[in-house]
N, C-alpha and C positions, 0 to 999 in steps of 0.2 A: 504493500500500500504506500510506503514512505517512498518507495522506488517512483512508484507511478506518480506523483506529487512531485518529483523532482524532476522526474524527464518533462511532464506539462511545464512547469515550471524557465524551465530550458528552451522549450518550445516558444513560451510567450515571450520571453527572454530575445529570442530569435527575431520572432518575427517582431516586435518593436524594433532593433536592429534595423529592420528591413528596410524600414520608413527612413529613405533619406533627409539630411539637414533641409529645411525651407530657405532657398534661395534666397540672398538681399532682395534683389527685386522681384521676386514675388513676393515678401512680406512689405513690400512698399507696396506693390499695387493693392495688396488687401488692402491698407490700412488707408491708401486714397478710397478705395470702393466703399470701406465701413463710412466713410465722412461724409459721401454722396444720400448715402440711405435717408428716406426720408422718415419721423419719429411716428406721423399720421398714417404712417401706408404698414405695418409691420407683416400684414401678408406679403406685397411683394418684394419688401427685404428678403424676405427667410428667402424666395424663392431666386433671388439676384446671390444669396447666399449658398445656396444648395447647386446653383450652376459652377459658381467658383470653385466650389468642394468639387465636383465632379469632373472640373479641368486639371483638378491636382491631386486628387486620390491615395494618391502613393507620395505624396510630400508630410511632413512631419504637420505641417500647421492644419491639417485635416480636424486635429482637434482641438483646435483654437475657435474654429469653424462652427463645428458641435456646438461648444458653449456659447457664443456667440448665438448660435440659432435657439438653444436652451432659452437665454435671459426674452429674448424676443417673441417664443411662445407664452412666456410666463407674463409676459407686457398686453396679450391680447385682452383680457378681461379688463384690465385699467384702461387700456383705450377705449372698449365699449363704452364704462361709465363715464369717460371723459366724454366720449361726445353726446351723450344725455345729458351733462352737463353746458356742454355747446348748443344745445337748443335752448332748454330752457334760457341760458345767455343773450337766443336769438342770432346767433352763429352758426347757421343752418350751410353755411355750403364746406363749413370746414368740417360739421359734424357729418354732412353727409358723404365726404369723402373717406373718414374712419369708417362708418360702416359700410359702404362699398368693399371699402379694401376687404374689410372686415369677413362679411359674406360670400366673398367671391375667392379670397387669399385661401381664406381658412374654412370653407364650405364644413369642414367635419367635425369643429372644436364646436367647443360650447361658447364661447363669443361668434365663433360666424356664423352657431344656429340663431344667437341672439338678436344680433345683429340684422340677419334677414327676417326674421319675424316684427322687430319692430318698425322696417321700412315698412314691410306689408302692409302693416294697418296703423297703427300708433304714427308715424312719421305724417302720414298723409292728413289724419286729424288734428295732429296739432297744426301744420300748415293750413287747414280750411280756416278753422276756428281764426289764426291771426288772418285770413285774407278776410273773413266778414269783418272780423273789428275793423277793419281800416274798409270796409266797406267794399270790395274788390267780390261782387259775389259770385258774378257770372265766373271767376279764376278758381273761388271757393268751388262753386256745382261739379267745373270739370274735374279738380283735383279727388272727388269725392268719387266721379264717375268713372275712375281710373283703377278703385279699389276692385279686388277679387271678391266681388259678392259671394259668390257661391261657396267659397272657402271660410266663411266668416262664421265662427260658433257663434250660438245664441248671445250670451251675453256682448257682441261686439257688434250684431246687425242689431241687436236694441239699441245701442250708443250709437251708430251710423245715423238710424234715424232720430232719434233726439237732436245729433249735430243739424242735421238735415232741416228739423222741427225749427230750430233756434235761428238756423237761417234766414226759413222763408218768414219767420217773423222779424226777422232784423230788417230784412230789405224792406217789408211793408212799409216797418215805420219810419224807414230813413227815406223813405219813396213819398209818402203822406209829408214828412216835416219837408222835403225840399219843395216840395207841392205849395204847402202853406208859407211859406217864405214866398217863392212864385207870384201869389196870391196877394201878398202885402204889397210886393214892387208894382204890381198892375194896378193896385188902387191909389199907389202913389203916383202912378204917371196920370193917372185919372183925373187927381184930385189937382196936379199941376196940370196937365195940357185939357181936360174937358171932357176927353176920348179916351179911349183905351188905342193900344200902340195898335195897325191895321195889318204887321206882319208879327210872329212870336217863334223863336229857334233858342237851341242852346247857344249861338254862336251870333246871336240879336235880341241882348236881354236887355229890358228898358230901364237905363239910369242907375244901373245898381252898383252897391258895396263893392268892392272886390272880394270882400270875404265872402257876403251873402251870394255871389254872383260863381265862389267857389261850392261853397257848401251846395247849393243846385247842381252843379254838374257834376259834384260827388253824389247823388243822389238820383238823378234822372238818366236816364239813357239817351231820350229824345220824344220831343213833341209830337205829337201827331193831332190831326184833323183841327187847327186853331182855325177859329171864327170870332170878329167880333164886330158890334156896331158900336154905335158911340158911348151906351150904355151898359150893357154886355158884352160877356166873352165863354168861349166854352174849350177846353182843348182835351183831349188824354194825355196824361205824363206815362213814360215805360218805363219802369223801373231796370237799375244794373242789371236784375236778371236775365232782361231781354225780354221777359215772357208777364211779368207782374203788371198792370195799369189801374192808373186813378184816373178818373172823371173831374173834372176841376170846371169850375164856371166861376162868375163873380160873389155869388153866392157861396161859396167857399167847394170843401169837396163833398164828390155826391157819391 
């Protein structure tokens, strides 16, 4: 038995032996290639790493290599959470380039299962959710329209639709307030010229703020059917959505 433990022994002995010295310059080029590596991308590190290793196989720095790709699988799960952190932040194109890497590098770890599951669904919600705050709805619908419905367990097609819920009630009333602002500028042109204006466009608003004149075109899409006479007016507003409309006359909205 002690025989057999020392021939293995001689054996391994050997073959480290085998591995000759890492040349100057190839441990210079490693060490420019580690500087290149980017700290967002650690999928396609390993893999800029795993090609080097397989140029030099039989050189001693094989295991330099190893370790080197060790610390950098042991890095994927801190990148995840960094870039869940990077949204929340609202640094959405750096986070979304970690988990790209993320899912596509490391398809089999547990951050690149992670990673592609929260693009799936969570990524796209939180981005709806900030295009309605800023009012962007018609951006909000597509990105929603983009999700894997059919993939979606219970609990996330009821949160789809709630997002959904919260939408078309956002636009309503952001559709109704730019309406009634609208509504006050035409009685102001009224009350100074006699008339109501005989043409009415987002891009031919009468006399207004420039705030009031922004907050309407955050709000409407575009006019349709305006009619007026010297005392009346009537038009449809469409709301961002494209598809939402108010009825608007002088009388306020119908």
């Amino acid at each position: 038995m002690r025989g057999t433990s020392l021939i293995a022994g001689c054996l391994l002995l050997v073959a480290c032996g085998s591995q000759p010295d890492t040349a100057a310059e190839v441990a210079t080029q490693y060490a420019q290639l580690k500087a290149t590596l980017d700290p967002d991308t650690v999928g396609q590190s390993i893999r800029t790493l795993e090609t080097f290793k397989r140029g030099h196989a039989h050189d001693r720095i094989v295991a330099q290599i190893d370790q080197d790709i060790g610390k950098l699988q042991e890095q994927a799960r801190d990148r995840f959470h960094l870039a869940r952190e990077l949204i929340r932040g609202n640094d959405s194109a750096r986070a979304e380039k970690i988990l790209h890497d993320l899912s596509t590098g490391l398809p089999d770890t547990e951050a690149g299962r992670m990673a592609k599951e929260f693009m799936a669904f969570e990524l796209p919600m939180i981005k709806a959710n900030r295009l309605k705050n800023d009012r962007r709805f018609s951006e909000a619908e597509k990105t929603l329209k983009d999700l894997p419905t059919a993939r979606l367990n219970p609990a996330q097609a009821d949160q789809l639709e709630r997002v959904r819920d919260a939408m078309h009630e956002a636009n309503i009333a952001s559709l109704e307030n730019g309406c009634r602002q609208l509504v006050v500028a035409l009685q102001a042109f009224h009350a100074q010229d006699g008339q109501y204006p005989a043409v009415l466009s987002l891009t031919n608003l009468p006399n207004l703020d420039p705030t009031f004149e922004s907050q309407i075109k955050e709000s409407i899409s575009s006019i349709e059917g305006y009619r007026a006479t010297r005392d009346t007016f009537s038009f449809v507003a469409v709301g961002k959505d494209g598809t939402s409309r108010q009825r608007v006359s002088e009388r306020g909205l119908e």
